[in-house]
KOLTI-913088 format. One record per residue: x, y, z of N, C-alpha, C in turn; residue number from 1. Coordinates in steps of 0.001 Angstrom, whole numbers, padded with zeros to 6 digits. Layout:
N
<rec><n_east>X</n_east><n_north>Y</n_north><n_up>Z</n_up><ca_east>X</ca_east><ca_north>Y</ca_north><ca_up>Z</ca_up><c_east>X</c_east><c_north>Y</c_north><c_up>Z</c_up><i>NUM</i></rec>
...
REM end
This chain:
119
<rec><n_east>102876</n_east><n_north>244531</n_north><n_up>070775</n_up><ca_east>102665</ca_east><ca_north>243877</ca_north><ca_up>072043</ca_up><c_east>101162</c_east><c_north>243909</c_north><c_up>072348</c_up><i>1</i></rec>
<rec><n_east>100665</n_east><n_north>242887</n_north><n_up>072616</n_up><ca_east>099141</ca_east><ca_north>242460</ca_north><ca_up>072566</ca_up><c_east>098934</c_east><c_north>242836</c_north><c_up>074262</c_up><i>2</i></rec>
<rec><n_east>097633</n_east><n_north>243800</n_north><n_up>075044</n_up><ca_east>097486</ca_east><ca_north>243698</ca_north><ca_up>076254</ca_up><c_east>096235</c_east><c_north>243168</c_north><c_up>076163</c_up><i>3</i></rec>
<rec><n_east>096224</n_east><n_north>242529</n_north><n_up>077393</n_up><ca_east>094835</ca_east><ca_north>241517</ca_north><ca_up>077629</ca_up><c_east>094233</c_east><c_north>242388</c_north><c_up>079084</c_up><i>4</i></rec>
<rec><n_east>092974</n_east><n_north>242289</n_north><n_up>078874</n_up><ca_east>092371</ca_east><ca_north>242606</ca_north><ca_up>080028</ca_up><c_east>091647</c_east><c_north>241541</c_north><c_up>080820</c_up><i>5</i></rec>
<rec><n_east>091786</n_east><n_north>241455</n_north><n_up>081913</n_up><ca_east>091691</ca_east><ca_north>240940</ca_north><ca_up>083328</ca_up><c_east>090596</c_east><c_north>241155</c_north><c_up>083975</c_up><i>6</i></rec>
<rec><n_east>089425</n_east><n_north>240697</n_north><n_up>084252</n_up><ca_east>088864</ca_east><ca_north>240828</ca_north><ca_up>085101</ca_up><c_east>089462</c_east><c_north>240478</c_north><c_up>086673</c_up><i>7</i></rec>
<rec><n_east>089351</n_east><n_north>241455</n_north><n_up>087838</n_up><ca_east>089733</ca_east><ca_north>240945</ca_north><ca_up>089153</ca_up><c_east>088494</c_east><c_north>241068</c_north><c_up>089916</c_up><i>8</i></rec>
<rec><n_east>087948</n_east><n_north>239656</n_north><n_up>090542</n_up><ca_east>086928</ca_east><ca_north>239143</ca_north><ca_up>091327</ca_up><c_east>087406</c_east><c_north>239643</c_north><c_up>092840</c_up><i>9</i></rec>
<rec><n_east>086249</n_east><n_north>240481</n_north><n_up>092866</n_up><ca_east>085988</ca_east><ca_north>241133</ca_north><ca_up>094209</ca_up><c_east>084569</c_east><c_north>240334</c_north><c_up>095025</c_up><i>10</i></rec>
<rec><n_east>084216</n_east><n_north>240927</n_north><n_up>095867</n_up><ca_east>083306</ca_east><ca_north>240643</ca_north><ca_up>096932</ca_up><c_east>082098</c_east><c_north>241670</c_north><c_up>096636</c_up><i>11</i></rec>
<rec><n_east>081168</n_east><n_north>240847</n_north><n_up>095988</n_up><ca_east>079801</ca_east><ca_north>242089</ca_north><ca_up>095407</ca_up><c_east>078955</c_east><c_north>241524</c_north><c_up>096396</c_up><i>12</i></rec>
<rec><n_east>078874</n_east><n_north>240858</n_north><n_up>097589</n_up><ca_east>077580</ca_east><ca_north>240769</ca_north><ca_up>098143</ca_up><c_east>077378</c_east><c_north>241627</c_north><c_up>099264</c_up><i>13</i></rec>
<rec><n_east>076308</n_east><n_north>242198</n_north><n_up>098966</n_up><ca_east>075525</ca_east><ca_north>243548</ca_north><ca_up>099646</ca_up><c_east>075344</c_east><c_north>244432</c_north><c_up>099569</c_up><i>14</i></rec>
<rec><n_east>076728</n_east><n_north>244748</n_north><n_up>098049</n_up><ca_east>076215</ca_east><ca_north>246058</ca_north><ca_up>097411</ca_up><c_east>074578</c_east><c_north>246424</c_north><c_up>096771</c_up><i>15</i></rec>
<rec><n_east>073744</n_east><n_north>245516</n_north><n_up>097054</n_up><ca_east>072661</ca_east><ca_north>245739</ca_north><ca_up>096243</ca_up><c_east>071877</c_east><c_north>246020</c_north><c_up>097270</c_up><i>16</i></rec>
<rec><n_east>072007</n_east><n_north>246191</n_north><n_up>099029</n_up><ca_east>071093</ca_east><ca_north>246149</ca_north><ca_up>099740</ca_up><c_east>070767</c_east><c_north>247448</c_north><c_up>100658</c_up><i>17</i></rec>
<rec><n_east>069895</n_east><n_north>247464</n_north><n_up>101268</n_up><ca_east>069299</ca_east><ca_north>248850</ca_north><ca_up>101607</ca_up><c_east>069465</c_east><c_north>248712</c_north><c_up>103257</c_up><i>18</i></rec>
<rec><n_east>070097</n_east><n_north>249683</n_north><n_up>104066</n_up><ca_east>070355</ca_east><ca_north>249576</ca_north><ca_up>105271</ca_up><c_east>071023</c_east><c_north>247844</c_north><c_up>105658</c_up><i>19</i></rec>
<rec><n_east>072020</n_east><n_north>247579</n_north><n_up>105138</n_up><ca_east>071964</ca_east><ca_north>246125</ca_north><ca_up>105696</ca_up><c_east>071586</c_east><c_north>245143</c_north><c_up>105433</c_up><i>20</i></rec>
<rec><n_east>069540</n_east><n_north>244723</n_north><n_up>105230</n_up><ca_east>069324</ca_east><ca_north>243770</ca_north><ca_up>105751</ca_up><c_east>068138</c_east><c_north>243673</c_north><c_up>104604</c_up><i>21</i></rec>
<rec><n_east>067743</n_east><n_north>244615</n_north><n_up>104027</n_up><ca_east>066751</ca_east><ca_north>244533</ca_north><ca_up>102590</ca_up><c_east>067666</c_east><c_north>244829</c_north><c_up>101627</c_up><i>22</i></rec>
<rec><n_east>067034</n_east><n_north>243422</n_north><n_up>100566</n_up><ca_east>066972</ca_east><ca_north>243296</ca_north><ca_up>099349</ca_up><c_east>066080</c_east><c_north>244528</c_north><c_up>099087</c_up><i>23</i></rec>
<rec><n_east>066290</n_east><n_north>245508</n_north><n_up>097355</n_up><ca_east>065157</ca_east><ca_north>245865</ca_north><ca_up>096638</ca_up><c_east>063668</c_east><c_north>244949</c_north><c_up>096743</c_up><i>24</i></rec>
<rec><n_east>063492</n_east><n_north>244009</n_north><n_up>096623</n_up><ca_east>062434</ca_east><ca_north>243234</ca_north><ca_up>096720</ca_up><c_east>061836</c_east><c_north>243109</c_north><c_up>097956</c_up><i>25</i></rec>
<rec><n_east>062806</n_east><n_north>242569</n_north><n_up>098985</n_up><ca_east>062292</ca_east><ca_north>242389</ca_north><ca_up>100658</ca_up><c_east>061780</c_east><c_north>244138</c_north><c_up>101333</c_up><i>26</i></rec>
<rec><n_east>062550</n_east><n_north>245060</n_north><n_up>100545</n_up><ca_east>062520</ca_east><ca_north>246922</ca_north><ca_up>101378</ca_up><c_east>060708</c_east><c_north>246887</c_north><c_up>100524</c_up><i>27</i></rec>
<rec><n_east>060827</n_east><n_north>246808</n_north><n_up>099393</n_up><ca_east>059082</ca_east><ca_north>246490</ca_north><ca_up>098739</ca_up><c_east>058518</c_east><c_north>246059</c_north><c_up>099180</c_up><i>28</i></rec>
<rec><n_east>058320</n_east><n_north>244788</n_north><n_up>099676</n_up><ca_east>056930</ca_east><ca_north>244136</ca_north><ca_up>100186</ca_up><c_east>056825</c_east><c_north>244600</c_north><c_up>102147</c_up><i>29</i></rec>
<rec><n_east>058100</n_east><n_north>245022</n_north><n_up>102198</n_up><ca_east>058127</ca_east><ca_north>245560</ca_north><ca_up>103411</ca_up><c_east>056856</c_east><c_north>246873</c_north><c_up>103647</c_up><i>30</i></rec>
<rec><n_east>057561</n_east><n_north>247861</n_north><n_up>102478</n_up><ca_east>056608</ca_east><ca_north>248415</ca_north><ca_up>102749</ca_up><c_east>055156</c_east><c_north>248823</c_north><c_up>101929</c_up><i>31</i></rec>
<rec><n_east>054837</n_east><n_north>247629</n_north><n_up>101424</n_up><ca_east>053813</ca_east><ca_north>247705</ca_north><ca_up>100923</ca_up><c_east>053112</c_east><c_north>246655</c_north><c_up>102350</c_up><i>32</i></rec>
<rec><n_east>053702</n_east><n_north>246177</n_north><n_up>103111</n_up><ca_east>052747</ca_east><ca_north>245390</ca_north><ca_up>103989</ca_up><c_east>052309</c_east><c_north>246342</c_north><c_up>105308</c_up><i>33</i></rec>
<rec><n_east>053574</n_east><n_north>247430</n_north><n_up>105228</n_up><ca_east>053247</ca_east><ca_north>248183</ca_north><ca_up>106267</ca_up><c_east>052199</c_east><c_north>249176</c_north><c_up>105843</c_up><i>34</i></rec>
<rec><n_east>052182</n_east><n_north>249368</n_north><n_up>104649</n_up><ca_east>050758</ca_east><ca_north>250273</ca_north><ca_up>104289</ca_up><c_east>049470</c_east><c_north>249705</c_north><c_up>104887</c_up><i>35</i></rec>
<rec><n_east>049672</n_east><n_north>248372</n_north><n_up>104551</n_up><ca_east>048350</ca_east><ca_north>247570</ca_north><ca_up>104673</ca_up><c_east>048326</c_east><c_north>247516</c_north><c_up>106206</c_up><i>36</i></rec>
<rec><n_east>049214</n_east><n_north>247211</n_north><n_up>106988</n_up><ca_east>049382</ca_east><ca_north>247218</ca_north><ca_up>108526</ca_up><c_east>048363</c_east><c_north>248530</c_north><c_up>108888</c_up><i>37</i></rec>
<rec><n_east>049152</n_east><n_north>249931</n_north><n_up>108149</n_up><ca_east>048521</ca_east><ca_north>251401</ca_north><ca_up>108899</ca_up><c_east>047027</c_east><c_north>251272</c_north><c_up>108329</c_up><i>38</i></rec>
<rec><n_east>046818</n_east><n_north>250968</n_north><n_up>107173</n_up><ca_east>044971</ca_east><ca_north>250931</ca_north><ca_up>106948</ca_up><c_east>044385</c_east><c_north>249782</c_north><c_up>108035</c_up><i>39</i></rec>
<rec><n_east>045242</n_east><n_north>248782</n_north><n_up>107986</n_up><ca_east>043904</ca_east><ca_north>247792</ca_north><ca_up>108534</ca_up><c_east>044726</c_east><c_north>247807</c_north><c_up>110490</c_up><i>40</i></rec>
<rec><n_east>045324</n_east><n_north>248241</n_north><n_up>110828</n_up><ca_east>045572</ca_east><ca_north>248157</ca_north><ca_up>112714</ca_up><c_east>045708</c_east><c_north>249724</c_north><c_up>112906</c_up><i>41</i></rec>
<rec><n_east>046300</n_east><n_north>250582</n_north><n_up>112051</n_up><ca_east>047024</ca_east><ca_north>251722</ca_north><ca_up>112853</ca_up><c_east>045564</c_east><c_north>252915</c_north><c_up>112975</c_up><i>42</i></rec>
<rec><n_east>044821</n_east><n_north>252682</n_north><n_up>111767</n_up><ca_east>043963</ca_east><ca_north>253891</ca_north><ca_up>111672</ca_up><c_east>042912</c_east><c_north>253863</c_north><c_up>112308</c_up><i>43</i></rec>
<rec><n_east>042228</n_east><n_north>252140</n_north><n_up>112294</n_up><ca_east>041158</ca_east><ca_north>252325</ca_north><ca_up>113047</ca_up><c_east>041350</c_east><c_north>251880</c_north><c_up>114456</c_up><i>44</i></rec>
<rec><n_east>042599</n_east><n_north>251163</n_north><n_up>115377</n_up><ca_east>042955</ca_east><ca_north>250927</ca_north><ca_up>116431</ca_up><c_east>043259</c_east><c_north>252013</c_north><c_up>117009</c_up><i>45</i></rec>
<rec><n_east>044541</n_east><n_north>252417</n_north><n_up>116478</n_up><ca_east>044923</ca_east><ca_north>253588</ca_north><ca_up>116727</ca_up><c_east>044642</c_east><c_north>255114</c_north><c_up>117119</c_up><i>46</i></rec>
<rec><n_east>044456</n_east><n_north>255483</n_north><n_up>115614</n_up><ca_east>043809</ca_east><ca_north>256876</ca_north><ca_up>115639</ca_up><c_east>042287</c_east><c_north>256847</c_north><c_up>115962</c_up><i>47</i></rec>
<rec><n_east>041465</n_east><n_north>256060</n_north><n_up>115722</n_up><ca_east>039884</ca_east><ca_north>255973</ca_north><ca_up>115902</ca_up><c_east>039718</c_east><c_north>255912</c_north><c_up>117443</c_up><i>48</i></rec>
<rec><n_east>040099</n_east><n_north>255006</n_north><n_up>117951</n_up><ca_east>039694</ca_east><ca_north>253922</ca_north><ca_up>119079</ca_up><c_east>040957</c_east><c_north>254098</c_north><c_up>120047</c_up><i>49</i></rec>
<rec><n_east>041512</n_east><n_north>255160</n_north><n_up>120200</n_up><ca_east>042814</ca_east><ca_north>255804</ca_north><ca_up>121207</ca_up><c_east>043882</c_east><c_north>255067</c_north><c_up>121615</c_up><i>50</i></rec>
<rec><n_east>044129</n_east><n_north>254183</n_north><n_up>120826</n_up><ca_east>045400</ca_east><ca_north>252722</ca_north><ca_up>121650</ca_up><c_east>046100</c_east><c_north>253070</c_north><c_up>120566</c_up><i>51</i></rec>
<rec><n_east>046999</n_east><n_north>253941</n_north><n_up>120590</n_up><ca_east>048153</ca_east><ca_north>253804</ca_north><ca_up>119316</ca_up><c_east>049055</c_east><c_north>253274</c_north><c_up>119692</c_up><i>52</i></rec>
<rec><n_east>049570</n_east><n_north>252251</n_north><n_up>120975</n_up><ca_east>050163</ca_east><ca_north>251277</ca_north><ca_up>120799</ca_up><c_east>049803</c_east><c_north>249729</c_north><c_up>119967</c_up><i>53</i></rec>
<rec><n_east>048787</n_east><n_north>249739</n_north><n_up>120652</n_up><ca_east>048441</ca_east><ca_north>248684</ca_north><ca_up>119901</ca_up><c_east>048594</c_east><c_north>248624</c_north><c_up>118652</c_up><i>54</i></rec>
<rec><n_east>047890</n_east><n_north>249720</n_north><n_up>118031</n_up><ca_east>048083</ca_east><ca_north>250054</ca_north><ca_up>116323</ca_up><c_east>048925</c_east><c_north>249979</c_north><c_up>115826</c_up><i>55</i></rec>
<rec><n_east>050433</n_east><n_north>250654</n_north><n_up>116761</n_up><ca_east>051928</ca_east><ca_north>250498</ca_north><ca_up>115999</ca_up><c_east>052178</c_east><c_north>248665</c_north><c_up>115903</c_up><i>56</i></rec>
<rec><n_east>051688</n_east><n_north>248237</n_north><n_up>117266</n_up><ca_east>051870</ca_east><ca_north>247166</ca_north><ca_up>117140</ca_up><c_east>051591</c_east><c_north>246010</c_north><c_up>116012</c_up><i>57</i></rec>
<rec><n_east>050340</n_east><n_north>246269</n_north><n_up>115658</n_up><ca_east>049487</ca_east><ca_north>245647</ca_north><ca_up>114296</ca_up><c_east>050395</c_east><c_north>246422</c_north><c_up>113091</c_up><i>58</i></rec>
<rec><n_east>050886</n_east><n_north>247116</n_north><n_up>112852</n_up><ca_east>051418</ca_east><ca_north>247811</ca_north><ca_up>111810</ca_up><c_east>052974</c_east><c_north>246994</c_north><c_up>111617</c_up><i>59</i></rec>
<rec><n_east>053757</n_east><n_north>246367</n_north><n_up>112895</n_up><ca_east>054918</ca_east><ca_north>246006</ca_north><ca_up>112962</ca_up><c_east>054896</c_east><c_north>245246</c_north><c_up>112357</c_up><i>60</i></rec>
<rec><n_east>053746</n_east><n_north>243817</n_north><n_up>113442</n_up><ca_east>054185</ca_east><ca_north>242689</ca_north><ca_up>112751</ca_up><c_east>053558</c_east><c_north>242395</c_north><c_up>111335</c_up><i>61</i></rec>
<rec><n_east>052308</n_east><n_north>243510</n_north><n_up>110709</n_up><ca_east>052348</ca_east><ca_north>243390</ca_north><ca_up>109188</ca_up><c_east>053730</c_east><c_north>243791</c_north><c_up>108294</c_up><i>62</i></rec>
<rec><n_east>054285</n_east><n_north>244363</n_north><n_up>109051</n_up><ca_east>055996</ca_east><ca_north>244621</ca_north><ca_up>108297</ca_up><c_east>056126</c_east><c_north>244161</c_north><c_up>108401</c_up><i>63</i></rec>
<rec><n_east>056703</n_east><n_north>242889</n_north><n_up>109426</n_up><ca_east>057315</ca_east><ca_north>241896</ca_north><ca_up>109796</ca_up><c_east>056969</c_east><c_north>240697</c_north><c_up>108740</c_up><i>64</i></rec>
<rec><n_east>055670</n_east><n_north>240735</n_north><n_up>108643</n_up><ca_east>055522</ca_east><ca_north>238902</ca_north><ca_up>107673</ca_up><c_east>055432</c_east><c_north>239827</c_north><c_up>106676</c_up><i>65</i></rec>
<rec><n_east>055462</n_east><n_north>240774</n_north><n_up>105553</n_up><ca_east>056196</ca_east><ca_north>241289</ca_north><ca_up>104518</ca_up><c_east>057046</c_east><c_north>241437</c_north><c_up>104624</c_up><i>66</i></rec>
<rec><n_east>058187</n_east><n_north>241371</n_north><n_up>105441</n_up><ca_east>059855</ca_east><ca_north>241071</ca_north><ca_up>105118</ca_up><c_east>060072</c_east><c_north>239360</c_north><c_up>105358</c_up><i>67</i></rec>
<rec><n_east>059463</n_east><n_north>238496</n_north><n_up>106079</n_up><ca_east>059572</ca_east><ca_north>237185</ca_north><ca_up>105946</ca_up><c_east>058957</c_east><c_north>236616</c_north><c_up>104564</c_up><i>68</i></rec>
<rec><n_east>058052</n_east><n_north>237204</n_north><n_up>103985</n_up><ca_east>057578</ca_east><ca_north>236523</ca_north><ca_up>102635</ca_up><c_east>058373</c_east><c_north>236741</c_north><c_up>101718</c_up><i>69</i></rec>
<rec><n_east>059113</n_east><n_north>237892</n_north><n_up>101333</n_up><ca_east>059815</ca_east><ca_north>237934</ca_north><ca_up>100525</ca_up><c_east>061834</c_east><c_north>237357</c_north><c_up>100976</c_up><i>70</i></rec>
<rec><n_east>061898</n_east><n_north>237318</n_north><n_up>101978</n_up><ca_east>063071</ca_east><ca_north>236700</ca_north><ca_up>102256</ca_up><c_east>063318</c_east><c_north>235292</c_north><c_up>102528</c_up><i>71</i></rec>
<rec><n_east>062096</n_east><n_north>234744</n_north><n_up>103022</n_up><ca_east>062385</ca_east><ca_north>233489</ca_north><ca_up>103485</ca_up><c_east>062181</c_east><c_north>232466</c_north><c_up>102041</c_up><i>72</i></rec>
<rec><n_east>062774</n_east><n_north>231095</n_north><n_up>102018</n_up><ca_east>062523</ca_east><ca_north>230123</ca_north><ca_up>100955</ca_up><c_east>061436</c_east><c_north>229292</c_north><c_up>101779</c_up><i>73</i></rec>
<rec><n_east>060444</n_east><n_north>228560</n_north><n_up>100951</n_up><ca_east>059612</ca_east><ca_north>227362</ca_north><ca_up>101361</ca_up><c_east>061081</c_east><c_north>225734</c_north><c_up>101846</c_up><i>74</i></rec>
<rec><n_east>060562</n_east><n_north>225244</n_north><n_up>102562</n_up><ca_east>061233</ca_east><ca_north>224187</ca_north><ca_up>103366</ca_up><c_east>061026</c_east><c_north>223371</c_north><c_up>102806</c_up><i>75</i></rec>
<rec><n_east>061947</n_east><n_north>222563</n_north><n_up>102406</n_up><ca_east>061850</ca_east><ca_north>220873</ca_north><ca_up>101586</ca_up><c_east>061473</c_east><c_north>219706</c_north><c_up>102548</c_up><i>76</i></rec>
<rec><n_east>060543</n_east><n_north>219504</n_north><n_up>102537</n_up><ca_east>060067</ca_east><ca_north>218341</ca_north><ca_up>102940</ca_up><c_east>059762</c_east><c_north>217073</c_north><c_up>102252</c_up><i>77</i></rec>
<rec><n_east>059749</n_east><n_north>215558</n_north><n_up>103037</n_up><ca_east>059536</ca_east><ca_north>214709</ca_north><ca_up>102181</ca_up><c_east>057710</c_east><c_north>214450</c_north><c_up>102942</c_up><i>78</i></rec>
<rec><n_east>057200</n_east><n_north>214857</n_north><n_up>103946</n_up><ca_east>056446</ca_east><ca_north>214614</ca_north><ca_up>104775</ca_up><c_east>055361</c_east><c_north>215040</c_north><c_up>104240</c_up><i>79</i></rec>
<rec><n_east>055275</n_east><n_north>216243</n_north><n_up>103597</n_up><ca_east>053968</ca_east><ca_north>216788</ca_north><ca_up>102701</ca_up><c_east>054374</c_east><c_north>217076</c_north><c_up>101805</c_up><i>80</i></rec>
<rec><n_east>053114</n_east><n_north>216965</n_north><n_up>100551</n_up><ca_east>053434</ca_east><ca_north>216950</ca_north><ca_up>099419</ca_up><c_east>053424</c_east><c_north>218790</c_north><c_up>098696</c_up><i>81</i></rec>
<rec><n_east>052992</n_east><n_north>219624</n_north><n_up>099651</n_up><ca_east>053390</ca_east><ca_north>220565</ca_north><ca_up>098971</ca_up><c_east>054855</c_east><c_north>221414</c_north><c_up>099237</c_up><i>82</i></rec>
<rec><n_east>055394</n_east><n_north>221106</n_north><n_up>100254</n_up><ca_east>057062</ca_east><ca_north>221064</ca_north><ca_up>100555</ca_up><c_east>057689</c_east><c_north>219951</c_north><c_up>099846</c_up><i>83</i></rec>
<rec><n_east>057062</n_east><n_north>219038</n_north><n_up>099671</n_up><ca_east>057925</ca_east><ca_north>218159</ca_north><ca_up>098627</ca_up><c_east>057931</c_east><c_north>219483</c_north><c_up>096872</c_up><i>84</i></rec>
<rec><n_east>057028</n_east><n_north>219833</n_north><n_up>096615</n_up><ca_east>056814</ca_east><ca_north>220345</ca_north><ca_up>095362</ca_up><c_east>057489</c_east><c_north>221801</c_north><c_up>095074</c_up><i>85</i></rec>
<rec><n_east>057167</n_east><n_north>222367</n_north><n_up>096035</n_up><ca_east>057869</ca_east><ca_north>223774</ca_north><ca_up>096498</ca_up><c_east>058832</c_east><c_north>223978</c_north><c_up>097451</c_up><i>86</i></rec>
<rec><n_east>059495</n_east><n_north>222933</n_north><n_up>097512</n_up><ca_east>060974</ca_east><ca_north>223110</ca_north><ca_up>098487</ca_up><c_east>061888</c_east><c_north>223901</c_north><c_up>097702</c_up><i>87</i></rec>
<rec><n_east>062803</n_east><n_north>224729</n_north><n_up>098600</n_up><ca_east>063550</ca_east><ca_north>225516</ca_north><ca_up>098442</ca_up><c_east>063515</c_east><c_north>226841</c_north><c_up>097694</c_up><i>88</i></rec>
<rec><n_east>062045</n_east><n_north>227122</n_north><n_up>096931</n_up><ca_east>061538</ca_east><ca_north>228086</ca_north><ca_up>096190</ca_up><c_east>061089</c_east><c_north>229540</c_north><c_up>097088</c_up><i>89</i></rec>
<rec><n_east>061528</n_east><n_north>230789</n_north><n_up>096405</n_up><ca_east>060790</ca_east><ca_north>231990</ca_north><ca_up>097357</ca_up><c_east>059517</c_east><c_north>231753</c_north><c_up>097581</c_up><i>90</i></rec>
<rec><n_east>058921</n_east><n_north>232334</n_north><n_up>098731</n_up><ca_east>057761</ca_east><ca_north>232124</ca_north><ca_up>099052</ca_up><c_east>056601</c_east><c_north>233664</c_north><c_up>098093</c_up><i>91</i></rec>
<rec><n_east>057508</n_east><n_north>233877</n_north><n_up>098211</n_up><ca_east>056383</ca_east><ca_north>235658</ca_north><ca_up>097099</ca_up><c_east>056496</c_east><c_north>234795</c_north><c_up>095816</c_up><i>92</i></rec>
<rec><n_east>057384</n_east><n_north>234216</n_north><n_up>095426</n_up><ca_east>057293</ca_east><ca_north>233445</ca_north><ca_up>093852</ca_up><c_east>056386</c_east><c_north>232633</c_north><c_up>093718</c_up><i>93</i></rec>
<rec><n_east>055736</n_east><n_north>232080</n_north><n_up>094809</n_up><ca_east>055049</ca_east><ca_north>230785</ca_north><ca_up>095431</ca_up><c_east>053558</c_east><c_north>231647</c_north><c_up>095135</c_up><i>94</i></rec>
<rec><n_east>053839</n_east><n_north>232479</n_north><n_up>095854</n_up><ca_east>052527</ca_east><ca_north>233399</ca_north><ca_up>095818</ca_up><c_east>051831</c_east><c_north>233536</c_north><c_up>094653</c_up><i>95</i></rec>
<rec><n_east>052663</n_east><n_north>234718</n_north><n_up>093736</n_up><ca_east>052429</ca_east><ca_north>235243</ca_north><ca_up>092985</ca_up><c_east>052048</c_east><c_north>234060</c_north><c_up>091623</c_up><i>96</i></rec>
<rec><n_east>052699</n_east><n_north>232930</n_north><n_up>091141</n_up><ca_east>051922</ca_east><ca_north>231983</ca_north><ca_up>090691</ca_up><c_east>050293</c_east><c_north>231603</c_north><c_up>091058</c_up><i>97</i></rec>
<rec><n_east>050293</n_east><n_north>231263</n_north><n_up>092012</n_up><ca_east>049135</ca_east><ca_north>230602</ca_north><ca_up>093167</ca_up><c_east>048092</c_east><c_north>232727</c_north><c_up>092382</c_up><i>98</i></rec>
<rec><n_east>048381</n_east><n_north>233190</n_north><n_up>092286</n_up><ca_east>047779</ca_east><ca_north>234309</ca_north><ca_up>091719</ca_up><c_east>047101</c_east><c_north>234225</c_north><c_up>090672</c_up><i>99</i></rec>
<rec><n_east>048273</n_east><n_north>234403</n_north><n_up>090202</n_up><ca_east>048390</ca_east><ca_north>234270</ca_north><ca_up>088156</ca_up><c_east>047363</c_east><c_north>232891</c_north><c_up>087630</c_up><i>100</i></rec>
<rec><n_east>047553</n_east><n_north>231744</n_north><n_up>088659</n_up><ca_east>046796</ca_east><ca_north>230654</ca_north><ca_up>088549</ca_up><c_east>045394</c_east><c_north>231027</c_north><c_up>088751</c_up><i>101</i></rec>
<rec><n_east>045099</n_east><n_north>231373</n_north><n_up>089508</n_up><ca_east>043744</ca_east><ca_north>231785</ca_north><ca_up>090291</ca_up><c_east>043189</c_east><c_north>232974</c_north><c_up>089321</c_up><i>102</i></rec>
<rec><n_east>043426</n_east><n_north>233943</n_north><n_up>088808</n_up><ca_east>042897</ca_east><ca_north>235024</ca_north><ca_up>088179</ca_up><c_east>042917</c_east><c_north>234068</c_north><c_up>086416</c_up><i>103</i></rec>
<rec><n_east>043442</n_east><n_north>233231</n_north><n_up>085893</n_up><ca_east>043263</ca_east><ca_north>232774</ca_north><ca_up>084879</ca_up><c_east>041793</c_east><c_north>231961</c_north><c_up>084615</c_up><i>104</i></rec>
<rec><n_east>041240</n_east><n_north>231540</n_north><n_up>086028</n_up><ca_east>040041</ca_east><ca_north>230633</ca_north><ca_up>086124</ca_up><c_east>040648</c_east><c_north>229250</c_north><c_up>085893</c_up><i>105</i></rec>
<rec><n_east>041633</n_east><n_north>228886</n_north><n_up>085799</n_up><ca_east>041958</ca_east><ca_north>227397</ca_north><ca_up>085667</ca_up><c_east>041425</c_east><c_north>226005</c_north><c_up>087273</c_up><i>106</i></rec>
<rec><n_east>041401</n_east><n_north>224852</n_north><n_up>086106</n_up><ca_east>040529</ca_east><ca_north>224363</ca_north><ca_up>086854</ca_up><c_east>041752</c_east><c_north>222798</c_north><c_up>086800</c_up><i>107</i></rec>
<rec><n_east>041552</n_east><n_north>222282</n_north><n_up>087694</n_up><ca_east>042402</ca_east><ca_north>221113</ca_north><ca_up>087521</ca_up><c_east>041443</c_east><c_north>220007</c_north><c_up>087788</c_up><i>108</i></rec>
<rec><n_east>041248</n_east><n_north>219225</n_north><n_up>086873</n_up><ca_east>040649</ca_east><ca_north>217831</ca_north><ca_up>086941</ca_up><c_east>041735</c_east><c_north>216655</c_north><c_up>086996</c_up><i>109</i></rec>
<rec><n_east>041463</n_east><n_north>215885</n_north><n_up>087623</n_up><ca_east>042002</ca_east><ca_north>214466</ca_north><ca_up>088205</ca_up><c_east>040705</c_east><c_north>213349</c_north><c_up>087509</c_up><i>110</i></rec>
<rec><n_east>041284</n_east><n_north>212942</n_north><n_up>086591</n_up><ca_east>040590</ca_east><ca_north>211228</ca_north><ca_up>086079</ca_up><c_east>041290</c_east><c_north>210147</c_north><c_up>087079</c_up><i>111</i></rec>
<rec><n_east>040325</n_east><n_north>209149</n_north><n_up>087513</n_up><ca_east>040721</ca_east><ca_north>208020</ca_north><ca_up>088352</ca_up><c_east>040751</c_east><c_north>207406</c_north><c_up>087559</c_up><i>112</i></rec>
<rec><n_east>041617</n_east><n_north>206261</n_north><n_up>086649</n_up><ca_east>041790</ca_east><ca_north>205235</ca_north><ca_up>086006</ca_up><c_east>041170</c_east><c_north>203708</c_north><c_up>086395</c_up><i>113</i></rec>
<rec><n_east>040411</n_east><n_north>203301</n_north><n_up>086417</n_up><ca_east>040480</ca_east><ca_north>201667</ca_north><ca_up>086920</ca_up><c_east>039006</c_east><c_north>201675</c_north><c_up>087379</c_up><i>114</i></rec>
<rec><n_east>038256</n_east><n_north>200558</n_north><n_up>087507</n_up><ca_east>036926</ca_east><ca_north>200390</ca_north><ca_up>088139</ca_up><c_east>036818</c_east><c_north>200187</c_north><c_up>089754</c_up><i>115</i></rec>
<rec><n_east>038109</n_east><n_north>200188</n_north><n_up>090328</n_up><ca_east>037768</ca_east><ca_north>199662</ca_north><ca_up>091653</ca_up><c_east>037986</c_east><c_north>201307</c_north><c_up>092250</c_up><i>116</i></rec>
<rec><n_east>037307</n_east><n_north>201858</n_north><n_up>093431</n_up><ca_east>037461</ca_east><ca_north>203110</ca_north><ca_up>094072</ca_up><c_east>038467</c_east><c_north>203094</c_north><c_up>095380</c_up><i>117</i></rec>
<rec><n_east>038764</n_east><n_north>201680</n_north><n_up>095272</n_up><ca_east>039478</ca_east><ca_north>201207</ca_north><ca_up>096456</ca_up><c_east>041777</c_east><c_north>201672</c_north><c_up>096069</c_up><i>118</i></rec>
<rec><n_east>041253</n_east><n_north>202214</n_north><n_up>094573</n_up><ca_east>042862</ca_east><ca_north>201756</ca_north><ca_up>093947</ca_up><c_east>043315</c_east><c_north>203106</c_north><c_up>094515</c_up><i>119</i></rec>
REM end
C-alpha cells in the first residue's frame, strides 16, 4: 500500500514579522534611521542645547521615514516619467540601485538624431 504525502496550506502571513508591523527589512532601516535621528537631532538638540523634546522629536520622525522607505512601493503614474518607470517597485530597491549606479561613475549620454534641434 503506497502512502502519499500531502501538503496542508495554512495561513503563513506574519509569521515573519517583528511586533506586528516590521518586516526583518522595515525593523532594519528602522533602526538604522533612528541611529542617524540620535547623532544628527537627539545629541546635539537634545543633550547639548537642553530641549530633549525636541531631540526625541527629530529622532521619531527619522524612524518614521526609515520605516516608510522600506515599506512603502513607488506609485505608478502615467503623469511623470519616473513613476511611469518605477511604479510599483520598493522604494529602498529604488535607492539602493540609484547607489550602485552612482558609486560605479556611470555616465549616460543621449545622441539627438536628425539636424533640426526643433525634433
Amino acid at each position: 500500500m503506497a502512502r502519499y504525502a500531502y501538503t496542508i496550506p495554512r495561513n503563513t502571513k506574519g509569521e515573519g514579522r517583528i511586533l506586528l508591523i516590521f518586516t526583518k527589512k522595515s525593523f532594519l532601516w528602522t533602526i538604522v534611521f533612528t541611529a542617524i535621528g540620535l547623532i544628527v537631532g537627539y545629541l546635539p538638540i537634545g543633550y547639548f542645547m537642553k530641549h530633549p523634546f525636541i531631540g526625541v522629536a527629530v529622532t521619531v520622525v527619522f524612524s518614521l521615514i526609515g520605516f516608510l522607505i522600506s515599506t512603502l512601493k513607488m506609485p505608478y503614474s502615467n503623469n511623470f516619467d519616473i513613476f511611469r518607470k518605477t511604479g510599483g517597485e520598493n522604494i529602498d530597491e529604488i535607492f539602493a540601485r540609484y547607489i550602485r549606479f552612482r558609486k560605479q561613475h556611470n555616465r549616460i549620454y543621449v545622441y539627438h538624431k536628425g539636424g533640426d534641434d526643433n525634433e
